[in-house]
N, CA, C and O atoms as a DFTB+ gen file, in Angstrom:
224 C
 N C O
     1  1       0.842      -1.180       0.000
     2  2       0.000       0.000       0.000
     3  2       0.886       1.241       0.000
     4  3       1.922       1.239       0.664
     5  1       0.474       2.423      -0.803
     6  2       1.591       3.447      -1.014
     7  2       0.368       4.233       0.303
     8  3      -0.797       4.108       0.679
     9  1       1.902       5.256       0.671
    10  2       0.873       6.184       1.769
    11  2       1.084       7.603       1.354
    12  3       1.343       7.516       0.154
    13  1       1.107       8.607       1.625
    14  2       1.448       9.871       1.245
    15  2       2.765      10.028       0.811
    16  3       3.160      10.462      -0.271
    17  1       3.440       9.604       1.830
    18  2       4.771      10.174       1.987
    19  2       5.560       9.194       0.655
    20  3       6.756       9.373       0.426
    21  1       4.871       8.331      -0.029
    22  2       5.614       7.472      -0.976
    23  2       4.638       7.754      -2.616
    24  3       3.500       7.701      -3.083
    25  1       6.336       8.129      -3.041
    26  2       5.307       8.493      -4.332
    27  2       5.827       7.000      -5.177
    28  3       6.477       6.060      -4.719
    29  1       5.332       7.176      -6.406
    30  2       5.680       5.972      -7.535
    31  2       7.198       5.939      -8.006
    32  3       7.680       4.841      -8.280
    33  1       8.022       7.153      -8.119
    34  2       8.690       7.349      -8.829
    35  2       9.540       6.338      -7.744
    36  3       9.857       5.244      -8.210
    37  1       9.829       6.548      -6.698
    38  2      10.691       6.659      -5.733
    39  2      10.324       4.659      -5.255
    40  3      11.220       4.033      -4.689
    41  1       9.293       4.128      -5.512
    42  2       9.229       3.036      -5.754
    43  2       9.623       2.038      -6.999
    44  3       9.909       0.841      -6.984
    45  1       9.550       2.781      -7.858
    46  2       9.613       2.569      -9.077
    47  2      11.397       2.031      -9.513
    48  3      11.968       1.061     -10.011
    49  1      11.816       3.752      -8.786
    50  2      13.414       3.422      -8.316
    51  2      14.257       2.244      -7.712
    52  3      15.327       1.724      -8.031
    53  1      13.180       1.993      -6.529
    54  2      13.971       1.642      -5.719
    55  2      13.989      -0.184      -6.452
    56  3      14.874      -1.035      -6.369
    57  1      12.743      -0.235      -7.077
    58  2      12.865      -1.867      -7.503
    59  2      13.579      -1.250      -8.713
    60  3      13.415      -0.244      -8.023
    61  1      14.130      -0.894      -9.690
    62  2      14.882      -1.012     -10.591
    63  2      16.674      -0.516     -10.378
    64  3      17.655      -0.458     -11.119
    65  1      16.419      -0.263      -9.114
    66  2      17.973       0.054      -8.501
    67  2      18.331      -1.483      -7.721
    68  3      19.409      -2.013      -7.990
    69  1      17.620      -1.989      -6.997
    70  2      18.355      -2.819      -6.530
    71  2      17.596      -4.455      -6.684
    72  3      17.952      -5.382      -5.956
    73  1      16.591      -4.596      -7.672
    74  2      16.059      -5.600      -8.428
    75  2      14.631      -5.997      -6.994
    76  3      14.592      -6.934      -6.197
    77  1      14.114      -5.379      -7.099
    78  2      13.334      -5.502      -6.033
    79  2      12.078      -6.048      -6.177
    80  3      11.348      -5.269      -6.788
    81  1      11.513      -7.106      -5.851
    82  2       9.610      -6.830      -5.929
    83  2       9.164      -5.879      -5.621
    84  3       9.850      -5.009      -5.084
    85  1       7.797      -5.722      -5.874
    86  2       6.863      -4.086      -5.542
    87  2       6.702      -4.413      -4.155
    88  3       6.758      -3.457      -3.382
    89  1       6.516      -5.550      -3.671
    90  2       6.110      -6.118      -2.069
    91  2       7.182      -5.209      -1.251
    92  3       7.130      -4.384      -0.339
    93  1       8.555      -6.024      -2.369
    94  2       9.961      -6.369      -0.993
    95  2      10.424      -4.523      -1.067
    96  3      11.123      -4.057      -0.168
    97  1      10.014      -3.788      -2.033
    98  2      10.419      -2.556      -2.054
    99  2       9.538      -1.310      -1.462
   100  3       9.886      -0.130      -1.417
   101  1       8.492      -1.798      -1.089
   102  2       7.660      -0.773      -0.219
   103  2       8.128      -1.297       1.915
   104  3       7.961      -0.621       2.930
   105  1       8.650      -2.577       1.755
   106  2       8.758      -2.679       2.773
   107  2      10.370      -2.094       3.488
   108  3      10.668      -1.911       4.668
   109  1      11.075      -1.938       2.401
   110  2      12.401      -1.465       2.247
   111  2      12.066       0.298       2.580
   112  3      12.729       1.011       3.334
   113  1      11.103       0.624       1.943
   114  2      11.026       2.455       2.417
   115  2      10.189       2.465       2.920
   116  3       9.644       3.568       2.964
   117  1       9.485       1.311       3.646
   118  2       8.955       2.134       5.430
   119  2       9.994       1.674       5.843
   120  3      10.189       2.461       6.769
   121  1      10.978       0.866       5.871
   122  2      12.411       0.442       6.606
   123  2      12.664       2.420       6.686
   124  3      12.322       3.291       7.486
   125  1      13.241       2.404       5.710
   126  2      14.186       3.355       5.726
   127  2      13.383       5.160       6.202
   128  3      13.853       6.227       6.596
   129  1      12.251       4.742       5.934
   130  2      11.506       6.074       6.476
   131  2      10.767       6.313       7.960
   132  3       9.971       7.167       8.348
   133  1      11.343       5.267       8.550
   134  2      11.034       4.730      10.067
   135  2      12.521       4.695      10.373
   136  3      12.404       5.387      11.384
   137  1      13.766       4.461      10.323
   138  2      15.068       4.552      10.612
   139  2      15.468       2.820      11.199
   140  3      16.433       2.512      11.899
   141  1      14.555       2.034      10.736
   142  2      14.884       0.997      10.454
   143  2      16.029       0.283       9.653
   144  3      15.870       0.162       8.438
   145  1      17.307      -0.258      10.312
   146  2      18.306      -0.659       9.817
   147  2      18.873      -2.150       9.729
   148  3      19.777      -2.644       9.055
   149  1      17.883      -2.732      10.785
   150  2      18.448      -4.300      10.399
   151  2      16.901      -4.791      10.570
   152  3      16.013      -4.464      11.358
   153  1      16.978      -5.867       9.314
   154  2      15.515      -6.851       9.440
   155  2      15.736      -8.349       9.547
   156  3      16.401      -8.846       8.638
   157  1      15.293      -9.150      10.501
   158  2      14.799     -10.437      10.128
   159  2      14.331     -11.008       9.064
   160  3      13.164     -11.371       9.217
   161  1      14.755     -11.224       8.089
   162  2      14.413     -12.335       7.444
   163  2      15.371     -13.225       6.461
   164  3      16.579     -12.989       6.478
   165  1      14.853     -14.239       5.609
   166  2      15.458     -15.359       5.348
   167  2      15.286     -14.871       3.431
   168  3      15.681     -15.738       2.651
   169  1      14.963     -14.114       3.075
   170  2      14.591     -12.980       1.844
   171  2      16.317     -12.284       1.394
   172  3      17.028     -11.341       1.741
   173  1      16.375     -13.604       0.286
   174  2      17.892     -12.507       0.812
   175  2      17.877     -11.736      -0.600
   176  3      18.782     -12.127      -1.337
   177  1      17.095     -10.776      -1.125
   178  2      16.569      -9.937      -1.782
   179  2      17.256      -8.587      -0.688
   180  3      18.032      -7.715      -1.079
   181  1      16.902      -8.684       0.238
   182  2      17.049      -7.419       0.980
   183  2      18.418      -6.984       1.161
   184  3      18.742      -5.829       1.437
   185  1      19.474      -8.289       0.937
   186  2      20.943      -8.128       1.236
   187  2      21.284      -7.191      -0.034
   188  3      22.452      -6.833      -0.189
   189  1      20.394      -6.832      -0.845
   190  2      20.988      -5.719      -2.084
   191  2      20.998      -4.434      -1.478
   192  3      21.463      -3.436      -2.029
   193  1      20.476      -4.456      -0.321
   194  2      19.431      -2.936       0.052
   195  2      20.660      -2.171       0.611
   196  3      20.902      -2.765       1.661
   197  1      21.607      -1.125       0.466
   198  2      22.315      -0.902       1.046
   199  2      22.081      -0.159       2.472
   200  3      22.933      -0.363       3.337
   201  1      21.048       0.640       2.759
   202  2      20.705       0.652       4.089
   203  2      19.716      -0.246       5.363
   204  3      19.114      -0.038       6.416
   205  1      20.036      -1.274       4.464
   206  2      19.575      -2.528       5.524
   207  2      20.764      -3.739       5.864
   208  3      21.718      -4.105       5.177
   209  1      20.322      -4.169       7.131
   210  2      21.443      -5.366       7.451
   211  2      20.495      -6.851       7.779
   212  3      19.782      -6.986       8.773
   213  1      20.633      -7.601       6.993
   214  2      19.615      -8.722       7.098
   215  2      20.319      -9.642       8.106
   216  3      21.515      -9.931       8.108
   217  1      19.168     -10.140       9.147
   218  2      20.332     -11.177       9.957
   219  2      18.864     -12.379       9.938
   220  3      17.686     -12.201      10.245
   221  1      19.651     -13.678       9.398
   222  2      18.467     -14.393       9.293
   223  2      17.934     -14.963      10.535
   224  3      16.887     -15.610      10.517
């Protein structure tokens, strides 16, 4: 779900910058727009993300 603060472009980006699903890349910028820096999971999609640290 996009919310205000997320436009298309900036989604759009972020899956063609670091090969992202539309899922795994909206969850990547509430990561990063919450100051969220390390996530749980076993998705290792996210290990592209350079401001995330995946610990499975």
């Amino acid at each position: 779900m996009l919310t205000a603060e997320t436009n298309v472009e900036e989604l759009l980006n972020l899956i063609e910058s670091y090969g992202l699903l539309p899922n795994d890349a909206l969850l990547a910028i509430a990561a990063l727009k919450h100051g969220i820096s390390i996530i749980a999971t076993f998705d290792e999609d996210f290990k592209r993300v350079t401001w995330l640290r995946v610990i499975p």
